[in-house]
Chimera marker file (.cmm) of the C-alpha trace (Angstrom):
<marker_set name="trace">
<marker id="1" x="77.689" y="83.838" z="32.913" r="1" g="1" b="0" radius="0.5"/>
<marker id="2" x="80.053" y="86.669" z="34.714" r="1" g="1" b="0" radius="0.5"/>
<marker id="3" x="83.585" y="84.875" z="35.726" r="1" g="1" b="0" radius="0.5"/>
<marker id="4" x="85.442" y="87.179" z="38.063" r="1" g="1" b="0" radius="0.5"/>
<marker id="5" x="88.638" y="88.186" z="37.243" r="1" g="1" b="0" radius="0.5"/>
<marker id="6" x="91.920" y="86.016" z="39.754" r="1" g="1" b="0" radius="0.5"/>
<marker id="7" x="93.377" y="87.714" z="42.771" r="1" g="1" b="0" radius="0.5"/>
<marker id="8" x="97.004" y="88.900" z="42.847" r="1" g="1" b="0" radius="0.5"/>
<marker id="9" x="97.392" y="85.866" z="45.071" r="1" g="1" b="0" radius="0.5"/>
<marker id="10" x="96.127" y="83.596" z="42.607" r="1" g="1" b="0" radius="0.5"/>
<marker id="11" x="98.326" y="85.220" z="40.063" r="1" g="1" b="0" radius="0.5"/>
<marker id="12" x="101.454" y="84.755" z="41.416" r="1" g="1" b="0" radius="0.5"/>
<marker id="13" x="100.866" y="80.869" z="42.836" r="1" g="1" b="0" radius="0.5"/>
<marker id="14" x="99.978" y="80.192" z="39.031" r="1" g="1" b="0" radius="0.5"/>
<marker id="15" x="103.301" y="82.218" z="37.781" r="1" g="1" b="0" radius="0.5"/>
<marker id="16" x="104.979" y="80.269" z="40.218" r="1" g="1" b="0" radius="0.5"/>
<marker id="17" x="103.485" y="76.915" z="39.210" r="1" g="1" b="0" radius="0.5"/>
<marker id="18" x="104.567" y="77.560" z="35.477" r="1" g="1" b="0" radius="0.5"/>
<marker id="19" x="107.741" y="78.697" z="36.234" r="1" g="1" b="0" radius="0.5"/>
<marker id="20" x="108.596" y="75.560" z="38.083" r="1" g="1" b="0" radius="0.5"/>
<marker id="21" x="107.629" y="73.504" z="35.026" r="1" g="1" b="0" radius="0.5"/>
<marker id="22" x="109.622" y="75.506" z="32.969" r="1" g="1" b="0" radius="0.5"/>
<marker id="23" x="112.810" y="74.043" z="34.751" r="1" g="1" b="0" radius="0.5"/>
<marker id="24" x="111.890" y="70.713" z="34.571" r="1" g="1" b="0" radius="0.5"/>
<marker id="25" x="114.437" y="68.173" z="33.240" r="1" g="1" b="0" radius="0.5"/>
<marker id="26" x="114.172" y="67.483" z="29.649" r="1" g="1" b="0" radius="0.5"/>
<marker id="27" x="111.734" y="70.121" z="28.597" r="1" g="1" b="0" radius="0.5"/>
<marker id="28" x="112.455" y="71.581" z="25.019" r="1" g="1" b="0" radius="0.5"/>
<marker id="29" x="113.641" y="74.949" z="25.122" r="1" g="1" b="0" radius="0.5"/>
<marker id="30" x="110.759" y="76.605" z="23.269" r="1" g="1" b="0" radius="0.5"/>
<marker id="31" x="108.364" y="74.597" z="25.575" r="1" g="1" b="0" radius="0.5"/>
<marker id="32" x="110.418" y="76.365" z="28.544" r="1" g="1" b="0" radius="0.5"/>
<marker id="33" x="110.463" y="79.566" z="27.174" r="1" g="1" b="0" radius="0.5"/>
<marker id="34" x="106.841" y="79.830" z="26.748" r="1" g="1" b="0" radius="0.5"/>
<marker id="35" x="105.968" y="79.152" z="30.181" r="1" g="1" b="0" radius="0.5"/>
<marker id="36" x="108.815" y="81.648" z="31.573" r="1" g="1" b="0" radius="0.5"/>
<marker id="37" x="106.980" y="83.821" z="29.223" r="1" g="1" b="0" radius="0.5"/>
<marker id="38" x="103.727" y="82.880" z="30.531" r="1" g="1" b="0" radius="0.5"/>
<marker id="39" x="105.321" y="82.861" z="34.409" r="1" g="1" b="0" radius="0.5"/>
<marker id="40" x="106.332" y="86.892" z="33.711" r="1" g="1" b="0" radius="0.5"/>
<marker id="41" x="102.813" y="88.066" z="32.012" r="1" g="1" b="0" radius="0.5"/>
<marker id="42" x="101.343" y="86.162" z="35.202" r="1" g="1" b="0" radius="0.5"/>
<marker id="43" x="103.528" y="88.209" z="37.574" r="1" g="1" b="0" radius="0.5"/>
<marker id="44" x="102.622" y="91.243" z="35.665" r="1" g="1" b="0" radius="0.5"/>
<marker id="45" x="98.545" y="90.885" z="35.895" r="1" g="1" b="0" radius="0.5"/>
<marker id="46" x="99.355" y="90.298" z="39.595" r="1" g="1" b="0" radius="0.5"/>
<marker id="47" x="101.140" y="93.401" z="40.140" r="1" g="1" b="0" radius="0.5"/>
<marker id="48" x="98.548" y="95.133" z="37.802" r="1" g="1" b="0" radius="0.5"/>
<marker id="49" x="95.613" y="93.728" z="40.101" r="1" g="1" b="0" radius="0.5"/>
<marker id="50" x="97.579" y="95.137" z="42.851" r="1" g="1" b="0" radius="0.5"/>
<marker id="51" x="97.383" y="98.592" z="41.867" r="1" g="1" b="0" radius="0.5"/>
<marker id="52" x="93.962" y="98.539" z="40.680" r="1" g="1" b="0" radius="0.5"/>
<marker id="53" x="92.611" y="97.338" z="44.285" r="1" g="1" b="0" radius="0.5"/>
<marker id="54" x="95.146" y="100.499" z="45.584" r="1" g="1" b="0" radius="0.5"/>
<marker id="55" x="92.689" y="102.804" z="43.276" r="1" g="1" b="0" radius="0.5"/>
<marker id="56" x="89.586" y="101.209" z="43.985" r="1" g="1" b="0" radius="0.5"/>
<marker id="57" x="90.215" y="101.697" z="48.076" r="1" g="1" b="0" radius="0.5"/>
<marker id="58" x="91.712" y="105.271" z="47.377" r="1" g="1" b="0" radius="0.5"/>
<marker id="59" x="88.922" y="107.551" z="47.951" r="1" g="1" b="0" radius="0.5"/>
<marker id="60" x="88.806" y="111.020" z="46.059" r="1" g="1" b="0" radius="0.5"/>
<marker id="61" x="88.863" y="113.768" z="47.856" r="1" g="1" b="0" radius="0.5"/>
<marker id="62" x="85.638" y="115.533" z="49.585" r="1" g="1" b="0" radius="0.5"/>
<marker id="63" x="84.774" y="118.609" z="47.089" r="1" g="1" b="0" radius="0.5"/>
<marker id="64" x="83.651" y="121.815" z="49.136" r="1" g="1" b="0" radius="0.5"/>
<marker id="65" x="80.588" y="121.800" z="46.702" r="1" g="1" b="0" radius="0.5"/>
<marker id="66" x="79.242" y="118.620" z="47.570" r="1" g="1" b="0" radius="0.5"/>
<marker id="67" x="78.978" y="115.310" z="46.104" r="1" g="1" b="0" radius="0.5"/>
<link id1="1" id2="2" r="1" g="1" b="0" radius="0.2"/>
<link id1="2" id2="3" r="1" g="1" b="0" radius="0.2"/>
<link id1="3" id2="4" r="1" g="1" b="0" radius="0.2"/>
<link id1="4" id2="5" r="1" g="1" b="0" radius="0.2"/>
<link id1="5" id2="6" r="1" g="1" b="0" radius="0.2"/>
<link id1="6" id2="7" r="1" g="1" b="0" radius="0.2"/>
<link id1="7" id2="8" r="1" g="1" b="0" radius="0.2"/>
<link id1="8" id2="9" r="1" g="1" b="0" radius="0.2"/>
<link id1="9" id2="10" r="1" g="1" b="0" radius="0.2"/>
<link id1="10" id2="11" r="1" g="1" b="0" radius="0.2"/>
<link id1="11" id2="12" r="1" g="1" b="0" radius="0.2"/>
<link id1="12" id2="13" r="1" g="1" b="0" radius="0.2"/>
<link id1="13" id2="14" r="1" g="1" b="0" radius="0.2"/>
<link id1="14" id2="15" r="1" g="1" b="0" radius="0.2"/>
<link id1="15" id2="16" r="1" g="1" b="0" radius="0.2"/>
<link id1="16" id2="17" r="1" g="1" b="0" radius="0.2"/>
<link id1="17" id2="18" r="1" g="1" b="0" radius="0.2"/>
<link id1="18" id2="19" r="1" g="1" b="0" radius="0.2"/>
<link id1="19" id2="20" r="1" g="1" b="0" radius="0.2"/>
<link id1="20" id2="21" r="1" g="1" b="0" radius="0.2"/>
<link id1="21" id2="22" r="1" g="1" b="0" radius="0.2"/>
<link id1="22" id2="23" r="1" g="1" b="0" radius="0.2"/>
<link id1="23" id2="24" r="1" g="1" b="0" radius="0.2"/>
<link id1="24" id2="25" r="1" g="1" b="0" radius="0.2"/>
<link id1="25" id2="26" r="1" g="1" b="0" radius="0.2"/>
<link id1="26" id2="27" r="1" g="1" b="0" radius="0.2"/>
<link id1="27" id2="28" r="1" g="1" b="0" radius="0.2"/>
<link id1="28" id2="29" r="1" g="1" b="0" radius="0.2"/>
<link id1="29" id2="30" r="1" g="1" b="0" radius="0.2"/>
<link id1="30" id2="31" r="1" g="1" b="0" radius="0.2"/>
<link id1="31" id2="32" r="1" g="1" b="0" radius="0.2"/>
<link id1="32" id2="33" r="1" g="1" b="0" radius="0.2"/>
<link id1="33" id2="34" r="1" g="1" b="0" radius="0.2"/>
<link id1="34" id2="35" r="1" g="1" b="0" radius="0.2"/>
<link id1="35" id2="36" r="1" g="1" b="0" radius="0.2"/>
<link id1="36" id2="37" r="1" g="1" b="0" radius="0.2"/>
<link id1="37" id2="38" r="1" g="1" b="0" radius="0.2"/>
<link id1="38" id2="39" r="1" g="1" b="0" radius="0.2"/>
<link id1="39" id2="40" r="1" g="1" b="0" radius="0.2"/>
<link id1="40" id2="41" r="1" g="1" b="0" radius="0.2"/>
<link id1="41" id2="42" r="1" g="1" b="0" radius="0.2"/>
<link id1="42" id2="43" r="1" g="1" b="0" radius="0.2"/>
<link id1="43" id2="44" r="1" g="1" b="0" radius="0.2"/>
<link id1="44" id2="45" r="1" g="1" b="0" radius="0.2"/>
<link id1="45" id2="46" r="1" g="1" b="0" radius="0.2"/>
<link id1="46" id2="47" r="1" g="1" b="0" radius="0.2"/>
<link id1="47" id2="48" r="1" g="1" b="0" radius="0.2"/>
<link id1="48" id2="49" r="1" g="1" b="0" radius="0.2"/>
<link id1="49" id2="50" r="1" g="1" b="0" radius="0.2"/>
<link id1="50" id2="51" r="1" g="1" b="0" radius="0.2"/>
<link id1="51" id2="52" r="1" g="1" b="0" radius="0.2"/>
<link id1="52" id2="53" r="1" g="1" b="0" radius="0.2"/>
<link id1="53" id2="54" r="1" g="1" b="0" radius="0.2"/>
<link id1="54" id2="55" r="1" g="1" b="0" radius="0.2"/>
<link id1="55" id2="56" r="1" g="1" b="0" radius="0.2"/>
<link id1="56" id2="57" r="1" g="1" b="0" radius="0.2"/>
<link id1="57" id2="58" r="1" g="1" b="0" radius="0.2"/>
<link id1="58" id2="59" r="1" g="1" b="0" radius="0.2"/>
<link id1="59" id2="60" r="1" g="1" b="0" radius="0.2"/>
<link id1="60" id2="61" r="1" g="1" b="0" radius="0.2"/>
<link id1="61" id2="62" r="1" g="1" b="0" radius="0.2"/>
<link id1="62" id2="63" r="1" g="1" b="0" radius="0.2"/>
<link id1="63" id2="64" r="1" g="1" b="0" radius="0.2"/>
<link id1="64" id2="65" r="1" g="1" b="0" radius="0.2"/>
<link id1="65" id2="66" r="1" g="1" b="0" radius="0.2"/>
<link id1="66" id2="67" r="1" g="1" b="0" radius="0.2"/>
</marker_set>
């Protein structure tokens, strides 16, 4: 079974999920530092996604010699 990879958009609502349970009241501070953690590598595969969609519309230049 293929699973296709989140959007960007996705990304970032689940960075922002996890970062709002790492403020909760109470919450050991490992427990809160993992999701921050996990908030931030979240952001990152967002931002990542980002450019690879910029790459994947870029189109290369036509070569005088043909395809």
């Amino acid at each position: 079974m293929h699973r296709s990879l989140p959007s960007a958009a996705e990304c970032r609502a689940l960075a922002r999920a996890f970062n709002g349970k790492a403020t909760e009241a109470g919450l050991p501070a490992r427990t809160a530092t993992i999701l921050k953690s996990i908030s931030r590598s979240l952001s990152a595969l967002a931002s990542q996604l980002e450019m690879l969609g910029d790459t994947a519309a870029a189109k290369p230049p036509m070569s005088p010699h043909g395809p």
